[in-house]
N, C-alpha and C positions, 0 to 999 in steps of 0.2 A: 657520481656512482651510477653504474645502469642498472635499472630496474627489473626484478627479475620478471621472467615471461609472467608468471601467471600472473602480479599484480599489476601488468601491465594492462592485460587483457582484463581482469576484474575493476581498473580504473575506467576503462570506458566504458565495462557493460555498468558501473555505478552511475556514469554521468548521466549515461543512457536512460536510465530510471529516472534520476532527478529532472530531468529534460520532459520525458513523457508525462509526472506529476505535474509537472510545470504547467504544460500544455494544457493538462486537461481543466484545470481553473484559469488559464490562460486571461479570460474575458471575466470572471467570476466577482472579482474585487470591484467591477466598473460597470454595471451591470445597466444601468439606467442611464449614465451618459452614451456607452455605446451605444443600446434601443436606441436614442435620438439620431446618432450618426448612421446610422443605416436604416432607421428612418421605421423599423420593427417595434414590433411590444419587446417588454422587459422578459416574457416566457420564450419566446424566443431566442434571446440570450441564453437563457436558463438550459433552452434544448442544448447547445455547445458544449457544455457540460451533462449533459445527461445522456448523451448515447452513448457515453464511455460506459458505464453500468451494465444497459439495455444490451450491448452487444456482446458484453463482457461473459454474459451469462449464455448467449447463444455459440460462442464461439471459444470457451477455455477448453473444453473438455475435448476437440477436436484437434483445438493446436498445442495441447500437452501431449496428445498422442507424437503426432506429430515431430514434436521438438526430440522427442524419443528417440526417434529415426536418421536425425541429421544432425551435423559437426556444429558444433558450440558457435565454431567461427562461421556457418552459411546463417545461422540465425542469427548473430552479430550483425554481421553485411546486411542481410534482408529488412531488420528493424533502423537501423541506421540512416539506409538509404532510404527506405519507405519515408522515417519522419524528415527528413529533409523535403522530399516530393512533396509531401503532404504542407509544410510550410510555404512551400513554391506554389500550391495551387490557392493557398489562402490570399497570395499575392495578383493572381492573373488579373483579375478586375476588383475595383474598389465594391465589391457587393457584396450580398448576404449571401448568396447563392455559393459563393467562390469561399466566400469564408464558411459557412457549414459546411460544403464538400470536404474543403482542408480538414476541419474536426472531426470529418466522418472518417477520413483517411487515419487520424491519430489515434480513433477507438480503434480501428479494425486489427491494427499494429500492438494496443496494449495489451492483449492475450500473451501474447508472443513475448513480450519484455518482460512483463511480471515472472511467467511461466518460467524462464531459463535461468531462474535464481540458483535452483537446486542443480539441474544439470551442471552448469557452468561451477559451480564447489565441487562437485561428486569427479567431473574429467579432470578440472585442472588443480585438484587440493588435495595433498594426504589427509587422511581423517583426522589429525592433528591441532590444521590449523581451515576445517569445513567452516567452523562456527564462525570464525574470523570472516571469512571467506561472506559468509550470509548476512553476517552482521553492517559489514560496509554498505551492501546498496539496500540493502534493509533502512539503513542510514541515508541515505542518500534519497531515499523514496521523500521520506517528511520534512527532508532539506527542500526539496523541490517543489513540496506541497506551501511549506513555508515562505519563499521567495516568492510563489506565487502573490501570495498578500500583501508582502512588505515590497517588492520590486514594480510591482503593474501601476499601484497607484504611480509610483515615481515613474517611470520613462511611459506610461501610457500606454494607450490602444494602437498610438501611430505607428509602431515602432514594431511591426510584423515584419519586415526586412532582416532586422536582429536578431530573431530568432531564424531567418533562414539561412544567414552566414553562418552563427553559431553551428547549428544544425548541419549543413553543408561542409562546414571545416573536422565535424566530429563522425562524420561518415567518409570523408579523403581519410583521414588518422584510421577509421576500423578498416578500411578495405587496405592498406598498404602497412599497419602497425600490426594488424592482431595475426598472428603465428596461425601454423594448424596444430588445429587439435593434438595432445603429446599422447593419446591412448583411441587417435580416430582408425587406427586399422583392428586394434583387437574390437572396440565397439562394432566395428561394421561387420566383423566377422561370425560366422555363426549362423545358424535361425535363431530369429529373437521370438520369445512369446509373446500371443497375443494380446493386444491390449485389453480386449474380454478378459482371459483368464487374470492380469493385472489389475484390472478394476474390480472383479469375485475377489482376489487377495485381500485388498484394500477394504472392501464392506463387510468382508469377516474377522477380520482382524477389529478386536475392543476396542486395542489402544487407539487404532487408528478415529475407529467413530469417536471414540470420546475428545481425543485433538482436535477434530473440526469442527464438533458438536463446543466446543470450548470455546475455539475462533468464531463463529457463528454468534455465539451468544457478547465475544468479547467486541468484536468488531462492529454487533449492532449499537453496543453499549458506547462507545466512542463518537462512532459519525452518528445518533441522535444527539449526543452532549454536542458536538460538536455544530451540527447541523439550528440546533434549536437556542444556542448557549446566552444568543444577545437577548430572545425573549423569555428567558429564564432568569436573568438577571436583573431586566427593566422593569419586573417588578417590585425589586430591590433598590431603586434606586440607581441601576449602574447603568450610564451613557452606552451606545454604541463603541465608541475608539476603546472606554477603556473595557469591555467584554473582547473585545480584540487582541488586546493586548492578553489577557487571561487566555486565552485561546493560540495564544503566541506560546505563554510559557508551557501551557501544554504540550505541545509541538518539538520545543529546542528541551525541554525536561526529558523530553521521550527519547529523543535522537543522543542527548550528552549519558542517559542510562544503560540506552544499546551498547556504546563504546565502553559503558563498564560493567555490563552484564556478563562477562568470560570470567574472571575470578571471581564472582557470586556465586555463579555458577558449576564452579568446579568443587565451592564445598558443600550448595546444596544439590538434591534434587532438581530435576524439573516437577516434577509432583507439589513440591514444599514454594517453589516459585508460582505456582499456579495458584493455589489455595491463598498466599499470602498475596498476590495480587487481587484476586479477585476481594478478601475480606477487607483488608485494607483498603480496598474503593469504596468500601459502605458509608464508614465515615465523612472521609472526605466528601461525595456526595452529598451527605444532607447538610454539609459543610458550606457545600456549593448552591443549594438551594436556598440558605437560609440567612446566610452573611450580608450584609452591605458595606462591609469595610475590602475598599480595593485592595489591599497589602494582603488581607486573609483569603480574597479570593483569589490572586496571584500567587500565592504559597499553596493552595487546594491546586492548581493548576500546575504547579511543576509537581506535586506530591500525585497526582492523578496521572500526568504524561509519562513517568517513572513506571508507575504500577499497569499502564495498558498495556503502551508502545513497550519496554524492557523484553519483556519476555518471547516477541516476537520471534528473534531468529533461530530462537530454541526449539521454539514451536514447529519452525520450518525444517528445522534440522531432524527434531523426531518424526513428524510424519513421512521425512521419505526414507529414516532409517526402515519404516515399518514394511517399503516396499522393494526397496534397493536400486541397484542404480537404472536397471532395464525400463523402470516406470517411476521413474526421478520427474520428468517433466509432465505424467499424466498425474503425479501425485500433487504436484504443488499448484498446478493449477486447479484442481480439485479441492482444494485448500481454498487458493482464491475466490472460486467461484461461491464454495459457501461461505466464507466472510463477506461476500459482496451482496448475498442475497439476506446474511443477517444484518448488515446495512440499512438493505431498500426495505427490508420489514418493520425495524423499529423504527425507521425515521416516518414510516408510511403511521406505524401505530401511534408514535407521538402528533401527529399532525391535530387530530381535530383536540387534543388536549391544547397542544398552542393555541387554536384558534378558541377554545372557550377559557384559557387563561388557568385552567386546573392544573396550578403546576406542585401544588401539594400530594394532589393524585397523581403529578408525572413522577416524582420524588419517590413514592414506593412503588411505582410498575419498576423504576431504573435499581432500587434497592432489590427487588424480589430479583431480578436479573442477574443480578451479584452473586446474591446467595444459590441460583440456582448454578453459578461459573462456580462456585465453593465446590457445592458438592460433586460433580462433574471434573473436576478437577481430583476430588480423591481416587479417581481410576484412571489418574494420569500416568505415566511413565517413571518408575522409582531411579531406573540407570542416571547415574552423573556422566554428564557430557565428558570423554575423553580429553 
């Protein structure tokens, strides 16, 4: 049976995603044997992974504009081909140099992939089946983050080649598979407004502050559990592998909820999904803090990845309802860009708690965090997704 056009094109801007999460922890799992092979400190590794953020935050807001202006399918091609280049140049020489350049090339490109989530629903999806549409590489994002963890140890750091066939076979398939755009002449037609006056929409609009303001607080709340989780636990007792593991089920809990967030959805609210996510992590949380039986932290763990990760593509969905499709791509990356900055904040606020082991007082900074997703969350959006 052939595939129809658009989920053809939304299977590769999916992979696309799970490729670029990939990437960005690419070295992240191996962290201290690479330092050895390239002959660096272990922060140095650490940088490979850190300019995706750094950059992330210099450059959303310019290439959501951006993405605004041009066909689904030239930003397809551009990010495609870029992260194959970008694999090719981690290969020129066996060094650090060759291999950070290569990761510099993977941030520069993630603006651009995350950002065309929304566009890419809004050109090629009736309103019917957007959710679906956002849901998939929504999915595909924490697949890739996933495979990250569980694949590197297994095939290794040697194995950079692999990623640029892969990469290289997946950008031949975008430039000769993905169609044009089925609405790029009415798009291009017209004056479009300017991104100015889209972004004054956007920070008067309630709903809108209150969705990011939402993300912001939900997304710092994640990557610090996430980021801190093995020395939250080792005081309880629990190993590194099996915090891992716990960090796993949060992950594949999050991704298996996405795919059945669409009939929860359709009988609640998003308002009603906000509030009960956000309450419902209190618990679990001091669940999380408090447990040393790995089964109850393994069940906190798909019960927490349910209530973060779930609600995501809904989230995506209403903020660019809030601006339509003209500022589809400046809106979602504005989305991104403050999730990533409530990120670098909590994880920056949790740090000297790890390092003096107060993780009773980290337990209600991450509670009050909750409650303040609660209330914030009552001025969410009452419409039920279509």
């Amino acid at each position: 049976m052939m595939v129809p056009l658009r989920y053809r094109v939304l299977s590769v801007y999916a992979a696309l995603q799970a490729l670029m999460q990939f990437e960005w922890l690419r070295f992240a799992p191996m962290t201290s044997e690479i330092a050895t092979h390239y002959g660096v400190s272990p922060s140095a590794i650490g940088n490979l992974s850190l300019v995706f953020p750094l950059l992330f935050v210099l450059l959303a807001l310019p290439v959501g504009v951006w993405l605004d202006r041009v066909p689904v399918r030239t930003s397809l091609r551009i990010s495609a081909v870029g992260m194959a280049l970008a694999a090719l140049l981690r290969m020129v020489e066996p060094s650090y140099a060759y291999l950070f350049a290569g990761q510099l090339a993977f941030a520069l490109l993630q603006p651009l992939v995350l950002g065309l989530i929304a566009r890419l629903a809004l050109i090629w999806f009736d309103e019917g089946e957007r959710l679906r549409a956002t849901e998939i590489p929504s999915m595909a994002m924490f697949i890739g983050l996933a495979l990250a963890f569980v694949l590197v140890p297994v095939i290794g750091y040697r194995t950079l080649w692999l990623d640029a066939a892969v990469l290289g076979a997946l950008a031949l398939l975008t430039w000769f598979w993905v169609p044009v755009d089925p609405r790029e002449a009415k798009v291009a037609a017209g004056p479009r407004p300017s991104w100015r006056a889209g972004m004054m929409t956007m920070l008067r609009s309630p709903v809108f502050l209150v969705l990011i303001a939402y993300f912001f607080l939900a997304n710092g709340y994640f990557n610090a559990i996430s980021t801190w989780l093995e020395s939250i636990l080792h005081r309880q007792g629990i190993d590194a592998q099996t915090a891992g593991i716990v960090a796993l089920c949060m992950l594949v809990s999050g991704i298996i909820s996405m795919a059945l967030i669409e009939p929860v959805a359709r009988r609640m609210g998003l308002r009603s999904l906000m509030v009960a996510a956000a309450v419902g992590s209190i618990g679990v949380t001091m669940v999380l803090f408090n447990s040393g039986s790995p089964i109850v932290l393994c069940l906190s763990g798909i019960v927490l990845g349910a209530t973060l990760l779930a609600p995501l593509p809904l989230l995506i969905q209403a903020v660019v309802n809030t601006t339509g499709e003209d500022h589809a791509g400046t809106a979602a990356s504005l989305f991104w860009l403050v999730g990533n900055a409530g990120a670098t904040a909590f994880i920056a606020v949790l740090e000297p708690v790890a390092d003096a082991g107060r993780w009773t007082f980290g337990c209600g900074l991450l509670i009050v965090l909750l409650v303040l997703q609660g209330i914030l969350a009552m001025g969410g959006p009452r419409r039920r997704p279509a």
